[in-house]
C-alpha positions as CSV (number, residue, x, y, z in Angstrom):
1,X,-13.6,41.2,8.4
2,X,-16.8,40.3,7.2
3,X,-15.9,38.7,3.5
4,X,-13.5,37.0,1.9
5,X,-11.7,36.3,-1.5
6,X,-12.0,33.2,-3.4
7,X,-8.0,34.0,-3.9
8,X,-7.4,34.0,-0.2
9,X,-10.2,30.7,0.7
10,X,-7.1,28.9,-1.8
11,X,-4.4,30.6,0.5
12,X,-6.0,29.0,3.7
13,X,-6.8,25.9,1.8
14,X,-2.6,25.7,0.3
15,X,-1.2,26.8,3.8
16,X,-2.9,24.2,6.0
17,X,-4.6,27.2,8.4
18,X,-8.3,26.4,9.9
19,X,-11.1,27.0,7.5
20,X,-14.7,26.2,7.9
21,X,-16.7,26.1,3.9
22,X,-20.6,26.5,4.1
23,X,-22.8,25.8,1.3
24,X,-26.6,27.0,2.5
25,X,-28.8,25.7,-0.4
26,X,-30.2,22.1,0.2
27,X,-28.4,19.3,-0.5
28,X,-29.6,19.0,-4.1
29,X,-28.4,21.8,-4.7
30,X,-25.0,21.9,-3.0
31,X,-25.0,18.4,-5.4
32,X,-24.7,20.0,-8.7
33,X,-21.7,22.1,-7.9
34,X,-19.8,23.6,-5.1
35,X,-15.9,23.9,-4.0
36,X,-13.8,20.4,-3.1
37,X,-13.8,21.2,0.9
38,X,-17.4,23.1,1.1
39,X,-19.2,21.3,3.2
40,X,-23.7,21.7,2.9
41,X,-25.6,23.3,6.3
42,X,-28.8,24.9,5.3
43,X,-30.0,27.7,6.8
44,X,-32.8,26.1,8.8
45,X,-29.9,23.6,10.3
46,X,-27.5,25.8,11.8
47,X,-28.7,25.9,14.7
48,X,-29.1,22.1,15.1
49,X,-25.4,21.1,14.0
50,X,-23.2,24.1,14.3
51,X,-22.0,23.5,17.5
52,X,-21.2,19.4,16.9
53,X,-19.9,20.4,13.2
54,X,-17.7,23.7,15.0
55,X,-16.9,23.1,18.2
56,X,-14.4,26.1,18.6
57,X,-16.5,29.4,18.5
58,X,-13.6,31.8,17.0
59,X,-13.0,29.2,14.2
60,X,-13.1,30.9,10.7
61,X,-16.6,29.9,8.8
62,X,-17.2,31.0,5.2
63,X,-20.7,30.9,3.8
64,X,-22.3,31.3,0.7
65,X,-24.9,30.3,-1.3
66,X,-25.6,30.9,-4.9
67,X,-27.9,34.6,-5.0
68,X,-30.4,33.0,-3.0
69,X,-30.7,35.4,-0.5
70,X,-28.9,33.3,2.8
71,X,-25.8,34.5,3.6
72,X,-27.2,37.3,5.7
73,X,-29.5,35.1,8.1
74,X,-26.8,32.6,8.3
75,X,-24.2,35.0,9.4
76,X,-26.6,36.1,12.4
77,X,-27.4,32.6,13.1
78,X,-24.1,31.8,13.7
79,X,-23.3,35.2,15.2
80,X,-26.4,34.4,18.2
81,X,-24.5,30.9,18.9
82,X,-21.6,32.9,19.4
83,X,-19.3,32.6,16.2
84,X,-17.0,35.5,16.1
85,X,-15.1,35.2,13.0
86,X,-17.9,34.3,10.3
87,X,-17.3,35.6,6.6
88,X,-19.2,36.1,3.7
89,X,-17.5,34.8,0.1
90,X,-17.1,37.8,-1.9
91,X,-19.5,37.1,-5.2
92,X,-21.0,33.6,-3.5
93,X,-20.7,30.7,-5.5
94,X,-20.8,32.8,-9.1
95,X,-17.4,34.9,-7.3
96,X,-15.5,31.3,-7.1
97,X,-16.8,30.1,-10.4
98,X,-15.5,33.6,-12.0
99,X,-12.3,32.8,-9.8
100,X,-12.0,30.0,-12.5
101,X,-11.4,27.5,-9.2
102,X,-12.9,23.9,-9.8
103,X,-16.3,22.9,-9.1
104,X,-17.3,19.5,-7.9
105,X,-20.5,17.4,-8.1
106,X,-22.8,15.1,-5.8
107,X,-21.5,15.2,-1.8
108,X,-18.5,13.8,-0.1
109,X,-16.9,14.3,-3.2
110,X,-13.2,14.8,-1.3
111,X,-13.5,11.3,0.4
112,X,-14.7,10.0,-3.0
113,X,-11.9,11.7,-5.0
114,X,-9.5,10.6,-2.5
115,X,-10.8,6.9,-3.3
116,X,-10.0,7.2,-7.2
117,X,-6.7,8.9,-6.1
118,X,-6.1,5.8,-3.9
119,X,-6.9,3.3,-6.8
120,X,-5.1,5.3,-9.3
121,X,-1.7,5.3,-7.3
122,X,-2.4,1.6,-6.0
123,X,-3.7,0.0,-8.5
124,X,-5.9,-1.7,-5.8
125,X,-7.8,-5.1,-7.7
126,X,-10.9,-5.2,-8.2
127,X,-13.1,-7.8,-10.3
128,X,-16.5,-7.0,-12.4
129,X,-19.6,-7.8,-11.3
130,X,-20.1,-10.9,-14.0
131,X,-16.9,-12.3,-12.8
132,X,-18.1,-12.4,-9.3
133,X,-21.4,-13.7,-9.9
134,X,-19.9,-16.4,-11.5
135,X,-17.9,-17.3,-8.4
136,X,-20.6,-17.3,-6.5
137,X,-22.4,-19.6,-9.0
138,X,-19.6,-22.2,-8.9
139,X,-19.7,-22.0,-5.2
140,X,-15.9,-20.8,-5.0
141,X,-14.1,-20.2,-2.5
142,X,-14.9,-16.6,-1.3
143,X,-15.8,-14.4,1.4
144,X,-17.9,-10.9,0.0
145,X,-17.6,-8.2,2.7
146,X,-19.9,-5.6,2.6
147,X,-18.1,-2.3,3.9
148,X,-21.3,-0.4,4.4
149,X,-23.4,0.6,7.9
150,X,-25.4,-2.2,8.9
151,X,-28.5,-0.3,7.6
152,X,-27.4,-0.1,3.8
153,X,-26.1,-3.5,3.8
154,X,-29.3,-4.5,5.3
155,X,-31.4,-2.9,2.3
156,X,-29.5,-4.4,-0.2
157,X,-26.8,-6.7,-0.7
158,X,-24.6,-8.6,-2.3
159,X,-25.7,-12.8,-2.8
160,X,-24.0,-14.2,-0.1
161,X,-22.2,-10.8,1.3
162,X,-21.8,-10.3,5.1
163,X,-22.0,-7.0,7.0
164,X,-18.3,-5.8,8.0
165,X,-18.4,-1.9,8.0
166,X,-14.8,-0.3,6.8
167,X,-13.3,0.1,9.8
168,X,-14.0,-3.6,11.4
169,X,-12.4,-5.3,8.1
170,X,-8.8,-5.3,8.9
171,X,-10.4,-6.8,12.4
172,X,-12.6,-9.2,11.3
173,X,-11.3,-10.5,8.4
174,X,-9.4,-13.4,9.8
175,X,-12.9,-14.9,11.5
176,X,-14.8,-14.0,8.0
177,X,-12.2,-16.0,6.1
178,X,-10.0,-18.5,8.2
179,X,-8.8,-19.7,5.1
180,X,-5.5,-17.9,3.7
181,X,-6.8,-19.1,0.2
182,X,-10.2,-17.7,0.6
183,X,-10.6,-15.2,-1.8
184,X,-12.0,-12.0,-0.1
185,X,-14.3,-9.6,-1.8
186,X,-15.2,-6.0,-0.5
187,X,-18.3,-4.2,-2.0
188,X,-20.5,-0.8,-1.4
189,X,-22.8,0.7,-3.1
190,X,-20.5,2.2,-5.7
191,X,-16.7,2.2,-5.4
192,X,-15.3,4.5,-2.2
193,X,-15.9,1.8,0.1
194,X,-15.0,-0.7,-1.8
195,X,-11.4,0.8,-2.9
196,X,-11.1,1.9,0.5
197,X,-12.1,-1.3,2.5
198,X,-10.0,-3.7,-0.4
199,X,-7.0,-1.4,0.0
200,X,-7.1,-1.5,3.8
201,X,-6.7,-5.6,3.9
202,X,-4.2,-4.8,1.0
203,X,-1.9,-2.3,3.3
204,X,-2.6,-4.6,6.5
205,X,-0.7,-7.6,4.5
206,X,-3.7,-10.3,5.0
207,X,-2.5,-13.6,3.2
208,X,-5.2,-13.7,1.6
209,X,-5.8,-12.3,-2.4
210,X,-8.4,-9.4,-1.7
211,X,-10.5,-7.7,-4.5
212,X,-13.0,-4.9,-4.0
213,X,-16.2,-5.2,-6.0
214,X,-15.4,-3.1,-9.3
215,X,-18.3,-0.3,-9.2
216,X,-20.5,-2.3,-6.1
217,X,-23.9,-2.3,-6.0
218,X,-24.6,0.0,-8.9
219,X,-22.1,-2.3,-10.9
220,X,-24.4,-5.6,-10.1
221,X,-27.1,-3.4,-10.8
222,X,-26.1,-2.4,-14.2
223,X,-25.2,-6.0,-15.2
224,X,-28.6,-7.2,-14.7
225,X,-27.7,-9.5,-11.8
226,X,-30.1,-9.4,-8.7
227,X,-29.6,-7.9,-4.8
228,X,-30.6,-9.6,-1.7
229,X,-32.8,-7.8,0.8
230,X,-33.4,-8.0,4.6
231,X,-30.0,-9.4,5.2
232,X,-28.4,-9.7,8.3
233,X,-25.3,-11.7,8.4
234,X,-22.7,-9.4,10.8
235,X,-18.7,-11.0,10.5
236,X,-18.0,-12.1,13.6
237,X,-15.0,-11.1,15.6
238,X,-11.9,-13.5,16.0
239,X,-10.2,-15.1,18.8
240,X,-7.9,-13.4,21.1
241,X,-4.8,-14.7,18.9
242,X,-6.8,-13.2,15.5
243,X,-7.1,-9.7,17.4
244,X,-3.4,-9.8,18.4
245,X,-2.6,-10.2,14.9
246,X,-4.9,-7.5,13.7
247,X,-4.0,-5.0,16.2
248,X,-0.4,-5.6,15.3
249,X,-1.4,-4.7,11.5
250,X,-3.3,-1.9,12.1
251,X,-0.6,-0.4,14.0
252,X,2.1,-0.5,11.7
253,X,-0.1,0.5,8.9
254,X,-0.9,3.9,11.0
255,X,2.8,3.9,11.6
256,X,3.6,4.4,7.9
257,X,0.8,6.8,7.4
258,X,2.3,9.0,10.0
259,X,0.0,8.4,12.0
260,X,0.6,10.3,16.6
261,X,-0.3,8.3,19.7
262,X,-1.4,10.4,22.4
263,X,-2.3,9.1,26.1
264,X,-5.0,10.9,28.4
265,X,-2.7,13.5,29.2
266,X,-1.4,14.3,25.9
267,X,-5.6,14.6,25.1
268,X,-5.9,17.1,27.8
269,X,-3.1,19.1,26.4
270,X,-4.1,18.7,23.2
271,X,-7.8,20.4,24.6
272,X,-6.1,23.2,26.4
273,X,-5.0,25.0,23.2
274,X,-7.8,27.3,22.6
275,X,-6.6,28.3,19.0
276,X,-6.8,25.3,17.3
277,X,-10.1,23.1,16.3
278,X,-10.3,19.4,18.0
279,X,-12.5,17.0,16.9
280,X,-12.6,13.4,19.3
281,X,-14.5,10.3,17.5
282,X,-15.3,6.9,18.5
283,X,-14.9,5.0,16.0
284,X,-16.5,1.9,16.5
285,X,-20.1,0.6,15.4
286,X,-23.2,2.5,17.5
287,X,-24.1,-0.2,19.7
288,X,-20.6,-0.3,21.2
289,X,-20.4,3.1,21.4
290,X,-23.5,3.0,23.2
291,X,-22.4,0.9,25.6
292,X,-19.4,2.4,26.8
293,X,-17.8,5.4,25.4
294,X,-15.1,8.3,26.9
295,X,-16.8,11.4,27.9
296,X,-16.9,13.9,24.9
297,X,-16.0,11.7,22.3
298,X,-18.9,11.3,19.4
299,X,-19.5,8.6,17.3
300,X,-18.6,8.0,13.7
301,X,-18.0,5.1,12.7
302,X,-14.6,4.4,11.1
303,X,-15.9,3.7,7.5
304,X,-18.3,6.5,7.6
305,X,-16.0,9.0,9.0
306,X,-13.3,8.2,5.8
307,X,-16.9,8.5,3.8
308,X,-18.0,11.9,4.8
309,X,-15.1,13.4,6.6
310,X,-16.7,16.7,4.9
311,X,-19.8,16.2,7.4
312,X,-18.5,14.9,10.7
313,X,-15.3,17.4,10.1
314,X,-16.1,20.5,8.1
315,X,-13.3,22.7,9.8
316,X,-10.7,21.6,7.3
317,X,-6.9,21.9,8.9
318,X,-8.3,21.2,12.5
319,X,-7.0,17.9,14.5
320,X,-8.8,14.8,14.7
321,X,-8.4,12.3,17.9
322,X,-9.7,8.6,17.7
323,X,-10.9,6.3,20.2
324,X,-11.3,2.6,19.7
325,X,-11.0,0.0,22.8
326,X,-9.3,-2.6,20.4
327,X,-6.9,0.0,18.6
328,X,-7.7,-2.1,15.2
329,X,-10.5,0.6,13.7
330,X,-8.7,4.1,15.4
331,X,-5.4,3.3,13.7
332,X,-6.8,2.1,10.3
333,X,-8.7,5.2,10.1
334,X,-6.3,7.1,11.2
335,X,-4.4,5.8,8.6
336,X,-6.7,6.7,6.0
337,X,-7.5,10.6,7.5
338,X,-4.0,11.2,7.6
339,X,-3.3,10.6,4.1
340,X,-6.4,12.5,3.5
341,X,-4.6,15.7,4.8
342,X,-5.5,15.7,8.3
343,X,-3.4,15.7,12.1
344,X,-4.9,12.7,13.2
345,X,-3.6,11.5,16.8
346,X,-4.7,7.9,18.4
347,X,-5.9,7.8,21.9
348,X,-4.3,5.2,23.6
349,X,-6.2,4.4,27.2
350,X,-8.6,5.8,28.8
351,X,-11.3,3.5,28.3
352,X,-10.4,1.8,31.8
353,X,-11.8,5.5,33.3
354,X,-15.2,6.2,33.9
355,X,-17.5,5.6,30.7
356,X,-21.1,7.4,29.6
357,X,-23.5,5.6,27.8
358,X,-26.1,6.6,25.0
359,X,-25.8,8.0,22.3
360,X,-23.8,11.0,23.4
361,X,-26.0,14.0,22.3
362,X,-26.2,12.5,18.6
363,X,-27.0,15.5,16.5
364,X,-30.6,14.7,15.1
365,X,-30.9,13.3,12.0
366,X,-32.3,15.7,8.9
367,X,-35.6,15.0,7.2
368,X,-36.1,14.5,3.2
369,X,-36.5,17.9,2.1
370,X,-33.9,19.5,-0.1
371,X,-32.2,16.0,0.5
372,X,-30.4,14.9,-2.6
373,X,-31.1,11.6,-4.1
374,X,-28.0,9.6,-4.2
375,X,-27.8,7.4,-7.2
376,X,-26.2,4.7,-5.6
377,X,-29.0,4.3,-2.8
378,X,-32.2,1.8,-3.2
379,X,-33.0,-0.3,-6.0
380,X,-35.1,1.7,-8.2
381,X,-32.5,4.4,-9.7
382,X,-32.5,4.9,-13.6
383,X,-29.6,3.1,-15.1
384,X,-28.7,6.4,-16.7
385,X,-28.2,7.7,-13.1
386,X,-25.7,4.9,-12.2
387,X,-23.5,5.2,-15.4
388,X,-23.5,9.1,-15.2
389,X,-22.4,8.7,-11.4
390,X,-19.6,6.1,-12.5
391,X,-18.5,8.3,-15.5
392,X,-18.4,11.0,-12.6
393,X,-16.6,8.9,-10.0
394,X,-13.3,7.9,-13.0
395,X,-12.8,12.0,-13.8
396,X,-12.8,12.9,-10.1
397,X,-8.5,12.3,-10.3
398,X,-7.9,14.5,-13.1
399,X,-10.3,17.0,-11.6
400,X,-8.1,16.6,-8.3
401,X,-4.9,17.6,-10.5
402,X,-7.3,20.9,-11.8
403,X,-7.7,22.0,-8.5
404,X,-4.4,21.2,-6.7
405,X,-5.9,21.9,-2.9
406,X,-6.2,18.6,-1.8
407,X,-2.9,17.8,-0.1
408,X,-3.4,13.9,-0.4
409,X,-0.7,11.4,-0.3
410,X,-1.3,7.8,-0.7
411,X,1.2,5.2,1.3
């Protein structure tokens, strides 16, 4: 078959069966509207990330763009990697929008929808910007968390905030704030990260009260208060009795997410079955992943991975594997990706085998064209920008409902 309904894209999408979604325009572009799982590869990209994005060649890819002319050249692209089962959406974009199907704004819009749908259903607390700028001014007792990479934290910050990227908060919280009646705060840019990183220390049961940062940076930003720059504060890790703890949280957080333990053999079983899609991630920071990491696996870090699933795992309905030497960061991600929709196994073992170093065959990064400027990035976005990306952020639950082919749960 060489196209394919916007009716049966929902079918695959309803049922759970492997589907690949491939908007072609740039990234500006894919911005301003396309499906909830589409995930953005331009033509000129293919064959740079279609093999790291797809790693099983008869997976089923759809592509479409929006009358510009790429479907074609993207379909023999693919077809000269070796692709056999790459399909064309019937109408492109204009076909699912006549569908009357949902159409969603900016990028990693499912991780971000699932965010609101988390703090919806949770009610996860959170405090305004004012109200934590005047903690800081009285010199209170609190411990800002910055769940970002090290490089956005490092461009701008919170006053006072330490780096402690998503996944590393459930195992460095307890060295970041010894104190059971530290207040801990957890802020990003805008809100994902901050629901996300709050509500993990929430569902690990830390003793102590945990907000996020209502709106993050763009929040402050808004509210007239000033960012740090050139930070580099990391959160330490604990003692051995700290990590014990934490691994002991993490785990039975997973365990109520539903989350599958696997060993090396269950891995290698799990690789054998030709028909299905397997993604392996490391999930710990780059410099430890550099270090040491199990053949095949590629990096993502925890945080990020829960932040743009879409990119590191277009092939929606295909299984995920996680690898962490300390447990902590695979099962609270895992937590997180399973709610999210996904069959997400932890590896247990196999860093005691033998170990590569490097960066793995990192998939080179893009370059600023077509690239679409994110409104919660830098420090010299319109205010307009930040407001119409909140107002955007609050509908993305009721637009969830609209659609109906997320599959979410929240524990």
């Amino acid at each position: 078959m060489s196209s394919i309904t916007p009716q049966e894209i929902r079918h695959r999408l309803l049922t759970g069966a492997e589907i690949a979604i491939f908007d072609l325009r740039d990234e500006h572009a894919f911005a301003q509207d396309h499906p909830l799982f589409a995930a953005q590869l331009p033509l000129d990209r293919i064959a740079v990330e279609a093999e790291a994005r797809v790693p099983r060649k008869d997976a089923t890819i759809i592509l479409y763009d929006d009358g510009e002319g790429f479907k074609e050249p993207a379909r023999q692209a693919f077809e000269a990697l070796g692709y056999t089962d790459v399909r064309l959406l019937e109408g492109g974009l204009a076909g699912w929008r006549a569908a009357g199907y949902e159409l969603f704004q900016d990028v990693n819009s499912y991780s971000k929808a699932f965010g609101e749908l988390v703090e919806h259903r949770r009610g996860t607390p959170s405090l305004a910007a004012e109200d934590v700028q005047a903690l800081i001014d009285e010199k209170a007792d609190i411990a800002i968390l910055d769940a970002r990479r090290f490089e956005e934290y490092a461009t701008m910050s919170i006053p006072t905030g330490t780096s402690a990227p998503g996944a590393e908060l459930v195992w460095r919280a307890a060295a970041a704030a010894p104190d059971p009646d530290t207040t801990i705060i957890v802020n990003c840019a805008g809100r994902t990260r901050s629901i996300i990183g709050a509500q993990s220390l929430v569902n690990a049961g830390l003793p102590n009260r945990v907000v996020a940062l209502r709106d993050g940076t763009i929040g402050w930003t808004l509210a007239g208060q000033s960012l740090e720059t050139g930070q580099a504060r990391r959160a330490p890790e604990g003692s051995a009795e700290d990590a014990d703890a934490a691994r002991g949280r993490a785990r039975d957080v997973a365990a109520r997410a539903g989350v599958k333990r696997i060993d090396p053999a269950g891995l290698a079983l799990l690789a054998a079955e030709a028909g299905r899609t397997l993604y392996l991630f490391d999930v710990r920071l780059p410099e430890a992943y550099a270090a040491g990491h199990i053949p095949g696996f590629r990096n993502a870090q925890g945080g990020q991975l829960v932040q743009e699933t879409d990119h590191f795992a277009p092939v929606r309905g295909a299984r995920i594997v996680l690898a962490d030497d300390q447990g902590v960061r695979a099962d609270m991600t895992a937590s997180w990706l399973a709610q999210m929709g996904w069959q997400v196994f932890v590896l247990e073992g196999g860093f005691d085998g033998p170990l590569e170093t490097g960066d793995g065959g990192a998939v080179p990064p893009r370059g600023p064209q077509g690239r679409y400027k994110r409104p919660y990035e830098g420090t010299d976005n319109p205010a307009a920008a930040m407001q119409a990306y909140l107002d955007w952020e609050y509908g993305l639950v009721a637009q969830l409902a609209r659609d109906g082919t997320h599959g979410f749960y929240v524990i």
